[in-house]
mmCIF file as Biopython writes it, N, C-alpha, C and O atoms, coordinates in Angstrom:
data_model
#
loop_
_atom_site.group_PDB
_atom_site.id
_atom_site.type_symbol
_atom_site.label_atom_id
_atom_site.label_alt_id
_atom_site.label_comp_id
_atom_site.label_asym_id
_atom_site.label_entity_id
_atom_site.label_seq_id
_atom_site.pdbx_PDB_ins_code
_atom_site.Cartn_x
_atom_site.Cartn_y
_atom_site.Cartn_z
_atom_site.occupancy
_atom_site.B_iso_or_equiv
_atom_site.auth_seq_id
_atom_site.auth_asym_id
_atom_site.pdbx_PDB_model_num
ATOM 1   N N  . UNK A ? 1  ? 48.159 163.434 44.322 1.0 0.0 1  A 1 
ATOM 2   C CA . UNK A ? 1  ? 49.208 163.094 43.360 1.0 0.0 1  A 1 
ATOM 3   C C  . UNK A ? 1  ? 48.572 162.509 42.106 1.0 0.0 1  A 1 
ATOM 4   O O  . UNK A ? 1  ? 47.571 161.810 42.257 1.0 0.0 1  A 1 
ATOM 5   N N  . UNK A ? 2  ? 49.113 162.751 40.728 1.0 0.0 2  A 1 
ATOM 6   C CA . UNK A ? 2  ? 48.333 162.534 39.615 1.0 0.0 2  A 1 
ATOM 7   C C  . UNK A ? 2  ? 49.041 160.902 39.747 1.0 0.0 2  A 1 
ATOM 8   O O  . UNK A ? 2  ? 49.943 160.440 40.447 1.0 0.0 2  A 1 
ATOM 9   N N  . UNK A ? 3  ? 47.982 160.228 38.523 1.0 0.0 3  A 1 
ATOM 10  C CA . UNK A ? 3  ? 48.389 159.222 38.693 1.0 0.0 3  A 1 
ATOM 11  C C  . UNK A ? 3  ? 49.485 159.142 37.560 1.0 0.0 3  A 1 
ATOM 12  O O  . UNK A ? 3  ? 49.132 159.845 36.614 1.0 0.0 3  A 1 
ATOM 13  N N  . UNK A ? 4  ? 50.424 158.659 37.388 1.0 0.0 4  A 1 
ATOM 14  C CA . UNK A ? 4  ? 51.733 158.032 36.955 1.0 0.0 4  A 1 
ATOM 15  C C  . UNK A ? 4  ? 51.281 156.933 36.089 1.0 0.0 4  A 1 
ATOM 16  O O  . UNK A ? 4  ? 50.907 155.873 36.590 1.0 0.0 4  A 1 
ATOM 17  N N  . UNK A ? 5  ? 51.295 157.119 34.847 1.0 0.0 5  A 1 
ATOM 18  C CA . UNK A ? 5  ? 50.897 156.568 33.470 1.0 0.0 5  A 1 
ATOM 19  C C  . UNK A ? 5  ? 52.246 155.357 32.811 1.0 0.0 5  A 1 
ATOM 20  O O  . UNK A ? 5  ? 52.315 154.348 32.109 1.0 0.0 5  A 1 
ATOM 21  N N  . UNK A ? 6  ? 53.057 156.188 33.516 1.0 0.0 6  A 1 
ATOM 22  C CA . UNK A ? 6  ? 54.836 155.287 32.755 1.0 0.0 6  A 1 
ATOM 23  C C  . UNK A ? 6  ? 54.986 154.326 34.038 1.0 0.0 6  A 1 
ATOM 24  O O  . UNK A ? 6  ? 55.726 153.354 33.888 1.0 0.0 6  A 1 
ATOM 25  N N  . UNK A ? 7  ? 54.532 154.451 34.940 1.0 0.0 7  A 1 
ATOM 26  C CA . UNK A ? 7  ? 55.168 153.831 36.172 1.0 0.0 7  A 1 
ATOM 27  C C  . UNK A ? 7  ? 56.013 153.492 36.580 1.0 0.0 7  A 1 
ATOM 28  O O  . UNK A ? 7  ? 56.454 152.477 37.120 1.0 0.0 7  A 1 
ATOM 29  N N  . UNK A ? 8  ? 56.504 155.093 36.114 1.0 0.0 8  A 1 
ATOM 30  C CA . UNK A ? 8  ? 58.184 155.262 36.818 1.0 0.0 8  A 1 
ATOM 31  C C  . UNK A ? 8  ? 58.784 155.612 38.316 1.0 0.0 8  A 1 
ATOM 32  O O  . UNK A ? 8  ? 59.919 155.864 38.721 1.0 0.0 8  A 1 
ATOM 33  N N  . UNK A ? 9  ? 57.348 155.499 39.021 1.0 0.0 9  A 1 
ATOM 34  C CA . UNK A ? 9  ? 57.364 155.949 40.655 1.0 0.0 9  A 1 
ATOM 35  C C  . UNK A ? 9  ? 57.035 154.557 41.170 1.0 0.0 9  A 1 
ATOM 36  O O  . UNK A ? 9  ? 57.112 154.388 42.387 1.0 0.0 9  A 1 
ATOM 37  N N  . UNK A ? 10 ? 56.631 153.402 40.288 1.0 0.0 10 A 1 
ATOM 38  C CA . UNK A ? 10 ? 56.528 152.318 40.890 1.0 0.0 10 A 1 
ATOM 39  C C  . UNK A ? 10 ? 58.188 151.558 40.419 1.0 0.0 10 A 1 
ATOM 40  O O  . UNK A ? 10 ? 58.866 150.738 41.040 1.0 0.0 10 A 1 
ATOM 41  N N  . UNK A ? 11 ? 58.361 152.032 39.487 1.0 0.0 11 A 1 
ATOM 42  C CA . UNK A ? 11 ? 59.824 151.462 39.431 1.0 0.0 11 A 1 
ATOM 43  C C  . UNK A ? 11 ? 60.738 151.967 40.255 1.0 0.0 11 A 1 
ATOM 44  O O  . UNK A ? 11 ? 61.627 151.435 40.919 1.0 0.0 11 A 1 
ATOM 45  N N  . UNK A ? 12 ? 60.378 153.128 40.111 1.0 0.0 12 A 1 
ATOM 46  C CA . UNK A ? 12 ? 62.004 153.869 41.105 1.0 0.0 12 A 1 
ATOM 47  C C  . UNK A ? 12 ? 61.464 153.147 42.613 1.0 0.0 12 A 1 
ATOM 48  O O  . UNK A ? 12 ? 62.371 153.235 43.441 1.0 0.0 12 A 1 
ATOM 49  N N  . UNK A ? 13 ? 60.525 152.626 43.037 1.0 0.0 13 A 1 
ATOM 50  C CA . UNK A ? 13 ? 60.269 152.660 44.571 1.0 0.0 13 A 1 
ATOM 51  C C  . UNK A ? 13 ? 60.870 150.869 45.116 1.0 0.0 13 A 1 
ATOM 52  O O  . UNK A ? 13 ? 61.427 150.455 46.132 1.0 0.0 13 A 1 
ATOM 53  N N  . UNK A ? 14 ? 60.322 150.109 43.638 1.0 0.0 14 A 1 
ATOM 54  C CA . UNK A ? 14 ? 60.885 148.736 43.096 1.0 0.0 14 A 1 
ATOM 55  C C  . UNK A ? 14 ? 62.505 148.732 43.343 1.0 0.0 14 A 1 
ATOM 56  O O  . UNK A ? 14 ? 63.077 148.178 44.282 1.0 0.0 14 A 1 
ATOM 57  N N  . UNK A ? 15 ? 62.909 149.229 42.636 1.0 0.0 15 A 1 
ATOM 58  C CA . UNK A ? 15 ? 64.190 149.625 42.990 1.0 0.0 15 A 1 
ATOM 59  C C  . UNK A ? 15 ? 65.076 150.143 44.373 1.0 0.0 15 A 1 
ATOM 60  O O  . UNK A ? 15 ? 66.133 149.731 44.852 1.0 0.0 15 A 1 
ATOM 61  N N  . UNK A ? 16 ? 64.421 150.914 44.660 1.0 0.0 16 A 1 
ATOM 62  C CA . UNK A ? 16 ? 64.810 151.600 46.314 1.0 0.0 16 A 1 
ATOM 63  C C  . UNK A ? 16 ? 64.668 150.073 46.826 1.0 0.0 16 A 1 
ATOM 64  O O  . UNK A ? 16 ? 65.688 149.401 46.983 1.0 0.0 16 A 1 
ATOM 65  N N  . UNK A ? 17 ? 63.226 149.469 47.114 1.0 0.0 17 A 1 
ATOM 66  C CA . UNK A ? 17 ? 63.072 148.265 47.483 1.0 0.0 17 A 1 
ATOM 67  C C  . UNK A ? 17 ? 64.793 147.135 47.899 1.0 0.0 17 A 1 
ATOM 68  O O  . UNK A ? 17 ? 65.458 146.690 48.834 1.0 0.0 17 A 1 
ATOM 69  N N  . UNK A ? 18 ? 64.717 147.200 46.334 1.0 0.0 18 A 1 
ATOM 70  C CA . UNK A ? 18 ? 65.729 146.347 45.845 1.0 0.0 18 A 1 
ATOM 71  C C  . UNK A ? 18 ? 67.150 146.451 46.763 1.0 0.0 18 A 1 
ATOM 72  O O  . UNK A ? 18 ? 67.659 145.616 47.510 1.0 0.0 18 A 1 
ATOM 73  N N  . UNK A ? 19 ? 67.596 147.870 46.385 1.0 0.0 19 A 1 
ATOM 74  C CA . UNK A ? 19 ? 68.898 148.234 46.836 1.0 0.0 19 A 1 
ATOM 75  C C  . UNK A ? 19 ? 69.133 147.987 48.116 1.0 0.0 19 A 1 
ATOM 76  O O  . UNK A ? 19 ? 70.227 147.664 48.579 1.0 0.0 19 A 1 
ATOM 77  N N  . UNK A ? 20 ? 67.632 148.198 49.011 1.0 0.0 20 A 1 
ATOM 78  C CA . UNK A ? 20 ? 67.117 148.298 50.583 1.0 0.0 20 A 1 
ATOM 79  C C  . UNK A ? 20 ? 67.862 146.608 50.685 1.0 0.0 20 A 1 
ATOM 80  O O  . UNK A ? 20 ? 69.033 146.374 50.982 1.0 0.0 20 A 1 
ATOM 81  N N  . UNK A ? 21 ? 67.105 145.889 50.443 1.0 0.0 21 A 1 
ATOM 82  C CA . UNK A ? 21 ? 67.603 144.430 50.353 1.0 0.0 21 A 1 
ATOM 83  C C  . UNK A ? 21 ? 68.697 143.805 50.520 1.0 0.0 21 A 1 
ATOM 84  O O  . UNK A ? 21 ? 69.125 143.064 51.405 1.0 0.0 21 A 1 
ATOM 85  N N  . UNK A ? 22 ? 69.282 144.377 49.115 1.0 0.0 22 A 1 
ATOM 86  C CA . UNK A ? 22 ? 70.837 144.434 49.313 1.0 0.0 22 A 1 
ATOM 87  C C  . UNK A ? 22 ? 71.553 144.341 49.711 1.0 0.0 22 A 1 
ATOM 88  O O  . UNK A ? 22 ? 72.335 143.401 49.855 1.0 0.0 22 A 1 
ATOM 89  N N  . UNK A ? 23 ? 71.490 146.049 50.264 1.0 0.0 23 A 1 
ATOM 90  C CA . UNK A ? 23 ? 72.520 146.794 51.361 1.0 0.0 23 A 1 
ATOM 91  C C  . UNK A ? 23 ? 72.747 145.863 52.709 1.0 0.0 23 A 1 
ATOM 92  O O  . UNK A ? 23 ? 73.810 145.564 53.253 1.0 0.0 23 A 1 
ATOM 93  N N  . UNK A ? 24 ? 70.470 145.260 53.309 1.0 0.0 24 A 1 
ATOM 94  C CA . UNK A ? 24 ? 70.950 144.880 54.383 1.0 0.0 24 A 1 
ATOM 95  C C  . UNK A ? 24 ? 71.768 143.228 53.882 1.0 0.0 24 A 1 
ATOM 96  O O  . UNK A ? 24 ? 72.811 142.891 54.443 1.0 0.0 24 A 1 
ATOM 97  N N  . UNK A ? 25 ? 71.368 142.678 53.208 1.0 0.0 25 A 1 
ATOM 98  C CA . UNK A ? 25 ? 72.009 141.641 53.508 1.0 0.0 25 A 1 
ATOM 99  C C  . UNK A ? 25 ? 73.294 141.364 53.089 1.0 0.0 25 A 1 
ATOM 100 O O  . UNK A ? 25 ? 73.700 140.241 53.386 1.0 0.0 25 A 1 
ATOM 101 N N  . UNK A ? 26 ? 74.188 142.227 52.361 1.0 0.0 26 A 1 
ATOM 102 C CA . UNK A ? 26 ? 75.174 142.670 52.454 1.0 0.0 26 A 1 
ATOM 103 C C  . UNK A ? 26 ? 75.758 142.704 54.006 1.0 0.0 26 A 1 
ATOM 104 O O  . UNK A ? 26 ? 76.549 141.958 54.584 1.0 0.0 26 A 1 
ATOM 105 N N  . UNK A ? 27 ? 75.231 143.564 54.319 1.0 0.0 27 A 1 
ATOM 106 C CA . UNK A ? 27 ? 75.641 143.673 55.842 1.0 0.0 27 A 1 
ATOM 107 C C  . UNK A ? 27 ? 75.831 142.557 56.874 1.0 0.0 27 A 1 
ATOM 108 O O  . UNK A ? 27 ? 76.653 142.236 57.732 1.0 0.0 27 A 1 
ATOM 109 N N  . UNK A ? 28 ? 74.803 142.173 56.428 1.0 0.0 28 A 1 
ATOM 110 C CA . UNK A ? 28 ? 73.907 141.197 57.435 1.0 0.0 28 A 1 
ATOM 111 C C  . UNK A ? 28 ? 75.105 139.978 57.487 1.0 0.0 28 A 1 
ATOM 112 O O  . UNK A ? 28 ? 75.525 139.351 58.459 1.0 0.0 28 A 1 
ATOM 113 N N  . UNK A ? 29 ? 75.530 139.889 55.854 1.0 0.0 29 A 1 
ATOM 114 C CA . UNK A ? 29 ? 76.416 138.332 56.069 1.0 0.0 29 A 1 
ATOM 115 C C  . UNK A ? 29 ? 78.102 139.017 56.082 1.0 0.0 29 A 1 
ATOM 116 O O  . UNK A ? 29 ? 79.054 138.247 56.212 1.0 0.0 29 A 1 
ATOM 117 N N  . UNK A ? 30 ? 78.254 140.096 55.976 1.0 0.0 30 A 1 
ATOM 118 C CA . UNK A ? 30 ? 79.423 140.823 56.455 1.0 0.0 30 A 1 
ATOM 119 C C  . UNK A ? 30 ? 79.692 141.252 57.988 1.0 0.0 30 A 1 
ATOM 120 O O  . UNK A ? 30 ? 80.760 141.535 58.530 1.0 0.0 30 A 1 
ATOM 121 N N  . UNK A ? 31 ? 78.446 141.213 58.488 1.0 0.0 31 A 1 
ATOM 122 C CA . UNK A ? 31 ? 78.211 142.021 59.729 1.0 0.0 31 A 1 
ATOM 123 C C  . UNK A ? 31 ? 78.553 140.605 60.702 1.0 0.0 31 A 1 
ATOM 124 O O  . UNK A ? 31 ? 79.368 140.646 61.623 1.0 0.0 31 A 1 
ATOM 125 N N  . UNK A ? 32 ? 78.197 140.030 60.528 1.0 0.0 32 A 1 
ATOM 126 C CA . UNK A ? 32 ? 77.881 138.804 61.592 1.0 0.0 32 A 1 
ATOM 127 C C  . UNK A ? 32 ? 79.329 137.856 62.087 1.0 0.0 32 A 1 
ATOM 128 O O  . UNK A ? 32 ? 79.470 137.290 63.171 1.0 0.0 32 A 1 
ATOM 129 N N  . UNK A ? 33 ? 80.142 137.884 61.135 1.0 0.0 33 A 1 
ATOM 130 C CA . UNK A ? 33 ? 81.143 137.285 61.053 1.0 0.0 33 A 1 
ATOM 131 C C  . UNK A ? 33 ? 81.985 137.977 61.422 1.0 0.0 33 A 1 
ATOM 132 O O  . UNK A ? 33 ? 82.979 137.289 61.656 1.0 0.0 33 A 1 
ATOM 133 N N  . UNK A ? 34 ? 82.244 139.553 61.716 1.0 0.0 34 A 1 
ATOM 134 C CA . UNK A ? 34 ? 82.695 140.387 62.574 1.0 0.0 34 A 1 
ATOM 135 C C  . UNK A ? 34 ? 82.241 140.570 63.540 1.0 0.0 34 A 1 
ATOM 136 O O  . UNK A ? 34 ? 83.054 140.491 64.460 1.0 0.0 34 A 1 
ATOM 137 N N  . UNK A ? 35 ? 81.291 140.789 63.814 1.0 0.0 35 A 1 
ATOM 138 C CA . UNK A ? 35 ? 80.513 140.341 65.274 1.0 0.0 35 A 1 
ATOM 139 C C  . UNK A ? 35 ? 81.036 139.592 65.636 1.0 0.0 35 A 1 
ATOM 140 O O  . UNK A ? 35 ? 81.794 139.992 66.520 1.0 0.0 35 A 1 
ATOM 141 N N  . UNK A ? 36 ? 81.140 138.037 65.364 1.0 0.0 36 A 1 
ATOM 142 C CA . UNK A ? 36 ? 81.447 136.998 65.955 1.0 0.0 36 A 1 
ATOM 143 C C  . UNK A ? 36 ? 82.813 136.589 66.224 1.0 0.0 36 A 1 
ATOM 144 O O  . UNK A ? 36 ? 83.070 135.621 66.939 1.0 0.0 36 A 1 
ATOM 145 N N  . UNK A ? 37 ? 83.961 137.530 65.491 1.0 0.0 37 A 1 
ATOM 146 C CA . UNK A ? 37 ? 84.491 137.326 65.641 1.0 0.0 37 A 1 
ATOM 147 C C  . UNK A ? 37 ? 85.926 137.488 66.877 1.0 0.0 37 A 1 
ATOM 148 O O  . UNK A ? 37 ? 86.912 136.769 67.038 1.0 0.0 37 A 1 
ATOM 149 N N  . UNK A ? 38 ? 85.526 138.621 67.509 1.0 0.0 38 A 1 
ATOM 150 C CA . UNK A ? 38 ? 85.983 138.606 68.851 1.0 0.0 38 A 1 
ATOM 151 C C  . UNK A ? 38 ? 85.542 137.267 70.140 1.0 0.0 38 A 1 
ATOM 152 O O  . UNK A ? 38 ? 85.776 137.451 71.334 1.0 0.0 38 A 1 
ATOM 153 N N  . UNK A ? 39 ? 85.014 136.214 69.706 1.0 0.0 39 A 1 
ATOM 154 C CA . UNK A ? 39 ? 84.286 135.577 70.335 1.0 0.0 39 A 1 
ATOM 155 C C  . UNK A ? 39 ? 85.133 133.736 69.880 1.0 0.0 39 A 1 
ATOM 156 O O  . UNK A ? 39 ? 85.374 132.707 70.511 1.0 0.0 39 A 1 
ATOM 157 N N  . UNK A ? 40 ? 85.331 134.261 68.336 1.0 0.0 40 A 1 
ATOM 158 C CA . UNK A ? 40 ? 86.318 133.040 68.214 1.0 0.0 40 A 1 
ATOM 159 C C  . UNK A ? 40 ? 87.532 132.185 68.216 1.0 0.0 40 A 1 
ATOM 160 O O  . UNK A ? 40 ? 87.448 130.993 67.920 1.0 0.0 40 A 1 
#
């Protein structure tokens, strides 16, 4: 792979990163409190 001069494959991957993050902890503090909640 050539190397990437703009480092727009390190941004777009920065990004993916990012969204990755997100999504889970999005989840994570949405998820849990439904989980738990048959329990309370």
């Amino acid at each position: 792979m050539a190397y990437d001069w703009t480092g727009e494959t390190t941004r777009k991957r920065n990004r993916l990163k990012l969204a990755t993050a997100i999504v889970l902890s999005l989840s994570i503090v949405l998820g849990i409190p439904a989980a738990l909640s048959p329990f309370i």
